[in-house]
N, C-alpha and C positions, 0 to 999 in steps of 0.2 A: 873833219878830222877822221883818218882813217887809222888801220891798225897798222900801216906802215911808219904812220907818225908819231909810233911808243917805243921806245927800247924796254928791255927787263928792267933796268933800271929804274923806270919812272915809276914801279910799284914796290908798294911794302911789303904787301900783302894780299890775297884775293881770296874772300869767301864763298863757297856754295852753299844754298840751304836748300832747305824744302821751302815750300810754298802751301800753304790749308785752299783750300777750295775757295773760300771768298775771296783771300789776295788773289788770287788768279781772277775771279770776275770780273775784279776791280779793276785790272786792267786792260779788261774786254768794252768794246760798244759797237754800235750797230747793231742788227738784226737778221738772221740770215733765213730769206721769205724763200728760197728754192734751193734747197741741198746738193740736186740733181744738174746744178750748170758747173759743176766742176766735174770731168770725168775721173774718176777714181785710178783707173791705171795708169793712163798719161798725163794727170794733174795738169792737161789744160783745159780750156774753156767749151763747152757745150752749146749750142747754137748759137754761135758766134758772139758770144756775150763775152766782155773783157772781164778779167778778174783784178 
């Protein structure tokens, strides 16, 4: 399902909240062992490692 398959209609209503720190953990997993294979200005991959 994509966003093109919603009209405004199909909602009531939509809420934004915050989030505490643990929800957000909780939706994390994995582990990230090398911080450094993502290059930071071009947000692609470091010695050819797929992200």
């Amino acid at each position: 399902m994509t966003v093109a398959d919603f009209e405004a209609t199909d909602f009531d209503a939509v809420k934004i909240s915050l989030a505490s720190a643990d929800k957000i953990r909780s939706w994390s997993r994995g582990e990230v062992k090398k911080p450094e294979t993502i290059n930071y200005r071009t947000l692609k991959p470091e010695n050819g490692r797929p992200v």
